[in-house]
N, C-alpha and C positions, 0 to 999 in steps of 0.2 A: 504494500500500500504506500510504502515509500516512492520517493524516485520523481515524483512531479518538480521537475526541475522551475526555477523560476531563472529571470535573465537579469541584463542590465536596466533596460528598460523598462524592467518593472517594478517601480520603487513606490513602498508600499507609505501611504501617508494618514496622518491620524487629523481625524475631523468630526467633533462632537465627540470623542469619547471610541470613533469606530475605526477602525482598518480598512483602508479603500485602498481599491491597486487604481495608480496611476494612470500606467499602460500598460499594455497587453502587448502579447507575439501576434503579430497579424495571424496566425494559421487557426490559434486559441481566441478572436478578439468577442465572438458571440458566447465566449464557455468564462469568460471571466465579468465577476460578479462582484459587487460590495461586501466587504467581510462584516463580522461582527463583534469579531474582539472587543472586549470594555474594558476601559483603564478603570479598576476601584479600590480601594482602600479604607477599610472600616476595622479597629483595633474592637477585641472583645467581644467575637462571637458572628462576625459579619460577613462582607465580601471580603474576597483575598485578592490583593494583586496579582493581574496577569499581566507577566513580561512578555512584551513580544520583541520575540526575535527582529535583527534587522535584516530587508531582503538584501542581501548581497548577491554581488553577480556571482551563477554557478559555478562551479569550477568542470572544466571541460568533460561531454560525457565519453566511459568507453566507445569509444566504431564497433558496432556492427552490425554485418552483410547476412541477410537473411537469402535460403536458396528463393526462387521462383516459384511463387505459389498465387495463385488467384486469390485474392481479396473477395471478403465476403460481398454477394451484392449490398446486402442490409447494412452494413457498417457497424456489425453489434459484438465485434470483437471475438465472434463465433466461428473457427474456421469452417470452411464448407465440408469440409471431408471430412467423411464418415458420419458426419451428426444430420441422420436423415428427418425430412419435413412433414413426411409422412406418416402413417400407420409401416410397419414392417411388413404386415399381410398383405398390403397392396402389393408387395415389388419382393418375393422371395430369394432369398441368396442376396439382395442388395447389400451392401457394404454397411457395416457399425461404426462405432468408434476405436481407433486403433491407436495404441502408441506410437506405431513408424510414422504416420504421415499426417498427425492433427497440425504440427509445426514443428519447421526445420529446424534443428538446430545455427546457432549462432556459427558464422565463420572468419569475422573480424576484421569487416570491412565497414562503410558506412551504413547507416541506420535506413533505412527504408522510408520515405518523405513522408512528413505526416505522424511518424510514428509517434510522437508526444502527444500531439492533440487528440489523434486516438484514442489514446490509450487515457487522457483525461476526461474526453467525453466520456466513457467509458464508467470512471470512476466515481464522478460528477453525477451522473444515474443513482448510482448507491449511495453519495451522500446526500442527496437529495432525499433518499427513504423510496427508494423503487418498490419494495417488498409491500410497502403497507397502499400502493396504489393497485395494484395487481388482486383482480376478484379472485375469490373461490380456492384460497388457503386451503390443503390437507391437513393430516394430521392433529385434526381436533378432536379431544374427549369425548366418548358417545356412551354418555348416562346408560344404562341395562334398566329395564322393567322387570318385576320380580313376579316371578310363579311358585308363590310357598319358596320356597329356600332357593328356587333355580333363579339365575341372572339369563336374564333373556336380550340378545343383541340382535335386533331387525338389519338385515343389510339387504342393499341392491345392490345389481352389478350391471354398470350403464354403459354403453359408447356416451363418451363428454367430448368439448372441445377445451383444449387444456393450452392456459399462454403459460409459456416457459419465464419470458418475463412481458416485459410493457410494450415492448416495440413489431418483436418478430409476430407472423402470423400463428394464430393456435393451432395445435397439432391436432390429429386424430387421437388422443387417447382411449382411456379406457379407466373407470372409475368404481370404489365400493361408495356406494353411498351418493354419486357424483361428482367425489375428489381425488385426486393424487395428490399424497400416500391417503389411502384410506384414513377410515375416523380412528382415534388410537381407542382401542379396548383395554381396558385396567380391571385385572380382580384381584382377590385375595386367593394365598395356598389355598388348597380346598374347598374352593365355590366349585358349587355345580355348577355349568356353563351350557347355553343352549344359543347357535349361532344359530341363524334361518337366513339362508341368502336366496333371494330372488331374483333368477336371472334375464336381466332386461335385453341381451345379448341376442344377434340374428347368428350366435353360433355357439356353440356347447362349453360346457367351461367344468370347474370343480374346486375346490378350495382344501388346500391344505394347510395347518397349524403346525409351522415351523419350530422346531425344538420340544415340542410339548409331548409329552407320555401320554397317548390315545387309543382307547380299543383300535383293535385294526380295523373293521369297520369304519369309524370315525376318519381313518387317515389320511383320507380325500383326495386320491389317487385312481383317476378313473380307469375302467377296466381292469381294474386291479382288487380294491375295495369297496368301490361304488359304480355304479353306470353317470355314463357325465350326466351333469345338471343341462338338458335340453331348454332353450330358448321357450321362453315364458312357462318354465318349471321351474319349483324351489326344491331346495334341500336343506335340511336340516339335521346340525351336529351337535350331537352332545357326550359330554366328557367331564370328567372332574379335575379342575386343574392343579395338574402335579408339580412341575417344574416351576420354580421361582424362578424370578430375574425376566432378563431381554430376550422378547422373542418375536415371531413374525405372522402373519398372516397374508399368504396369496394362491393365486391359481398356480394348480397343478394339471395342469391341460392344456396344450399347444402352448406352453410355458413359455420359451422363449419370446413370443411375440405378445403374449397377453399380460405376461409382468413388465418386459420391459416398455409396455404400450401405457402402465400403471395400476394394474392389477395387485395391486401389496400396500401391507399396512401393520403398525404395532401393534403387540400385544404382549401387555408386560402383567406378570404375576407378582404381587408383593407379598412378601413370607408374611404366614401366616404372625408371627413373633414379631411384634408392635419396633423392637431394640435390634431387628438385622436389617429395618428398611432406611435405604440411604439418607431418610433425614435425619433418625437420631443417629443411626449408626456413624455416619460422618457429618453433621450436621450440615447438608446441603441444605440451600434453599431454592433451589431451583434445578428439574427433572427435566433433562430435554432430549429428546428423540430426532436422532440424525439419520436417516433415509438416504443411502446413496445408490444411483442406476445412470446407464450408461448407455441406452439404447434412443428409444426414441427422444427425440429435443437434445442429444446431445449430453456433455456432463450435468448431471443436478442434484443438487440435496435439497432433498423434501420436494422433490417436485418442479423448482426453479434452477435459474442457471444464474452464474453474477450476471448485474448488478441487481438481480433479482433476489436474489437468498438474501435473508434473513437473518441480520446480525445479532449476538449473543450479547446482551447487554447485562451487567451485574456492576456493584459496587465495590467497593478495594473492601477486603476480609470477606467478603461473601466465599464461599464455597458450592460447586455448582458439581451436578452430573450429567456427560453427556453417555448415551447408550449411540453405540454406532452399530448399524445394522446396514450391511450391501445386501442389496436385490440386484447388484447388475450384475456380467460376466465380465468381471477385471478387478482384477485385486487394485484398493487403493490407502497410499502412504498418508494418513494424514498428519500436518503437521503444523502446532501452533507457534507464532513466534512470542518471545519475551517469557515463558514460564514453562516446566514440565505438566506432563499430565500424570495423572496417578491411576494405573491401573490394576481393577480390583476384582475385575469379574469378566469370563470369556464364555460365549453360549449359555449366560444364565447361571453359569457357575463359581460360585466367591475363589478366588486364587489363593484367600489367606494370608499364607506365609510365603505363598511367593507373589505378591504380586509386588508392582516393581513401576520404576518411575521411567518418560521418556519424552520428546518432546515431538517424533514421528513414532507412529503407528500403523502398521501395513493391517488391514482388512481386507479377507477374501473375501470371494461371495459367499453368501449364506452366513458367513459369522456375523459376530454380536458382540463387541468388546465395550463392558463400561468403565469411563475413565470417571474422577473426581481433578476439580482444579483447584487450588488454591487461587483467588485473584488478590492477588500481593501487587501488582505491579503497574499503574496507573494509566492509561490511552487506548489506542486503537490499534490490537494485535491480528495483524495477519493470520487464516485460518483454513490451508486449502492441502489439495490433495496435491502429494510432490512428486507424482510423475508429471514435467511442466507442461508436456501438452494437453494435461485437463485442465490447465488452469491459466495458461496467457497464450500468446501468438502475438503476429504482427499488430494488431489490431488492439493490444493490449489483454487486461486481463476477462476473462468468459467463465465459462462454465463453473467448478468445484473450489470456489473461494467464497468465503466470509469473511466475519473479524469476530473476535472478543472484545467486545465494548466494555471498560474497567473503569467508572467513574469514582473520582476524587470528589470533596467537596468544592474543588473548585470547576470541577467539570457541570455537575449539577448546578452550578449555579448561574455557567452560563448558559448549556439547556434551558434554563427555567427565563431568562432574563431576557435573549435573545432571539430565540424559538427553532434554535438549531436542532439539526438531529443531533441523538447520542453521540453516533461516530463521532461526527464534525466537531463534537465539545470536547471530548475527550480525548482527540489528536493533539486540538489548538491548546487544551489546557497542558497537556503534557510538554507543546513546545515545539509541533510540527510545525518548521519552515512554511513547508508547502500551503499551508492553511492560512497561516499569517498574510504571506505576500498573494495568494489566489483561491479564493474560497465561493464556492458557488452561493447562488440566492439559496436564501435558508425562507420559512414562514410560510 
C-alpha cells in the first residue's frame, strides 16, 4: 500500500487547519484531491497533534521493464488472463487463473507509462471505501429457526449476478441464499442441525459439509450418498454437529464450476465449553471469516477483488480472529505486513502446543487455518496473498489484497473529525507521506 510516490511539484500547503496538494502530475491531475489533515493540540485528554510530514521531492524510483502483455480493456488493474467474465459452464476447458501468466515478472528496465496513476487510481477506489458501495455482501449471519431442540437453516441455491467490485460488469455467479460466500451458519458442539436447501438451479446440484462428522447418508455427495438435488427439488440434511472450529459449506456436484461460480459458504461450530471459544479463550473481539476462490471474477476474498475487499478494521490492543478457508484450486500464501499472526487451529482442530507464530501463511484448498492477531502496531497494514500475480500487475494492485486497519486515538479522531475512511486515518495518523502530500476526497 506503500509506494505512491509524490514529486517536486507537489508541495503540499496548509490552509485552514487542512493539507491541500498544490499541484499535481499531469497523468494523476483528476485523482488528486484536498486532504484532511488537522493541525490540533489540546493538553488533558483531547486532540493530539498531527505532524505532517513534509512533501519532499521522491527520491528516484527502481526501472522496470514489464514483458508485453495487453492491458486490461476496463483499467481495473485486473489482468485479463485467466480471470474469466463468464460463468465457466459457458466455455468448458477455458483457461483459470494461473501463476505463469497473470503478470510478468519484473526485468529492469523502465516502468510501463502510466504505471503510477494506475496503480493510484487503483488504490484511490479502496480508500474511498469501494466495499461498502458495492450491493449484496456475503457472508452474513443466518439466524436458524428452532424445531424443539433442532436448528433449522432455510437455504436457496440461485443463479445471481454477482459484481466483483464497482466498476467491472457482474459475472454469472451462483449463490446460497443469493450471495457469495453464502450466509455464515454458527452453532454450538452438539446442536442438532437440519439444512433444507432448495434448488432454484436449471441444473442438478448437492451440498456437502466440509470437515464435519456426518452419517454417510448426510455427506452430500451425489450418486454416491444421495441422488442430486434436481432443479426445483429440495433436500434436506440432518446431523449432529461434531467437529468444532472452521468449516465449510458447498456443492459437491459439477464442483469445479458451481463452487468456483460461488457455491460455498461458513460454517463454524463453537465448543460446546463457554472457556475454549476464541473470545474468552484469547480474548478476541472480533471473528472474521476469510473466503478465498480463484475461479470465476478472478482472485477474491469473500467474494470481491481489491479495491473491493473489505478492510479489517480494529483498534491498537484489540485482538482479532481471522478463520481462513480456500474454496478455490490454488494454494494461497497469505501475508500481513507490520505484525505476526498467531496460529492456533488447522481444519477445526486446536494445535495447542504447537501452534506457532508467522507472518505468511500458505492455505491449500479445502483447508481452514485460524490465526489470532495481536494489533500492537498503529496504520494501514498491507494484507494479501504472496504469490504476486494475485495480487498487483501493470495496472497496479487487483484481486487478493486488503489491509488491517489499527487505529490509535489519534486515528479515530481524525475519522471522526474529518469523515475519512478508516484506512485513510490511520495511514495519515501513522505518518504516510503518500496521504499527506495526495489524499483522495474523503465524505
Amino acid at each position: 500500500m506503500a509506494g505512491m510516490n509524490t514529486d517536486s511539484a507537489h508541495v503540499a500547503e496548509m490552509t485552514d487547519g487542512i493539507v491541500q496538494a498544490n499541484a499535481s502530475p499531469p497523468a494523476a491531475e483528476s485523482l488528486t484531491r484536498r486532504g484532511f489533515l488537522r493541525s490540533a493540540a489540546l493538553a488533558g485528554g483531547g486532540l493530539v497533534a498531527v505532524g505532517v510530514a513534509a512533501c519532499a521531492p521522491a527520491a528516484a524510483s527502481p526501472a522496470w521493464k514489464y514483458a508485453s502483455v495487453a492491458s486490461p480493456a476496463n483499467g481495473s488493474g485486473q489482468p485479463s488472463a485467466g480471470a474469466p467474465t463468464a460463468a465457466p459452464s459457458a466455455a468448458p476447458g477455458a483457461a483459470t487463473p494461473s501463476h505463469d501468466h497473470e503478470s510478468p515478472a519484473p526485468s529492469g528496465s523502465a516502468a510501463p507509462a502510466g504505471h503510477d496513476a494506475a496503480a493510484l487510481a487503483v488504490v484511490k477506489r479502496f480508500l474511498d471505501g469501494e466495499y461498502g458501495k458495492v450491493d449484496g455482501a456475503g457472508n452474513q449471519p443466518l439466524a436458524p429457526t428452532t424445531d424443539g431442540r433442532v436448528k433449522v437453516f432455510e437455504m436457496t441455491v440461485d443463479k445471481i449476478n454477482h459484481k466483483i467490485d464497482a466498476i467491472k460488469e457482474p459475472v454469472a455467479g451462483l449463490g446460497f441464499n443469493g450471495t457469495w460466500p453464502g450466509p455464515r451458519l454458527e452453532v454450538i458442539e452438539g446442536d442438532s442441525v437440519r439444512a433444507i436447501f432448495k434448488n432454484n438451479l436449471d441444473e442438478s446440484t448437492g451440498i456437502h459439509f466440509h470437515g464435519q462428522r456426518l452419517p454417510n447418508n448426510m455427506d452430500g455427495v451425489p450418486h454416491i450418498t444421495q441422488d442430486p438435488i434436481l432443479p426445483g427439488a429440495s433436500f434436506t440434511y440432518e446431523f449432529v454437529a461434531k467437529a468444532t472450529g472452521s468449516h465449510m459449506y458447498h456443492s459437491h456436484h459439477n464442483a469445479t464450476d458451481q463452487v468456483g461460480r460461488g457455491l460455498l459458504g461458513a460454517f463454524i461450530v463453537q465448543p460446546k465449553d463457554p472457556a475454549e471459544r476464541y473470545d474468552r479463550k484469547y480474548g478476541v473481539s472480533q471473528d472474521i471469516v476469510w473466503i478465498s476462490n480463484d475461479s470465476l471474477g478472478g482472485f477474491t476474498i469473500n467474494g470481491r477483488g481489491f479495491p473491493a475487499t473489505a478492510p479489517i478494521v480494529a483498534k491498537v490492543g484489540e485482538k482479532i480472529v481471522i478463520r481462513f478457508m480456500n474454496e478455490g484450486s490454488m494454494m494461497h500464501p497469505w501475508h500481513l505486513h507490520g505484525m505476526p499472526m498467531h496460529v492456533v487451529a488447522r481444519d477445526g482442530w486446536p494445535l495447542g502446543a504447537a501452534a506457532f507464530y508467522c507472518d505468511t501463511l500458505g492455505v491449500n484448498p479445502g483447508e481452514r487455518w485460524d490465526v489470532v492477531i495481536d494489533c500492537e502496531e498503529p496504520g494501514a497494514w498491507a494484507f494479501h496473498c504472496h504469490i504476486l500475480p494475485h495480487a498487483a500487475g501493470q495496472d497496479g494492485m487487483f484481486g487478493m489484497v486488503t489491509a488491517l486497519v489499527i487505529q490509535d486515538a489519534t486515528a479515530a479522531t481524525l475519522e471522526t473529525a474529518t469523515g475519512a475512511t478508516a484506512v485513510v486515518a490511520a495511514a495519515s495518523a501513522a505518518g504516510s507521506t503518500a496521504y499527506t502530500c495526495r489524499i483522495p476526497a474523503v465524505g
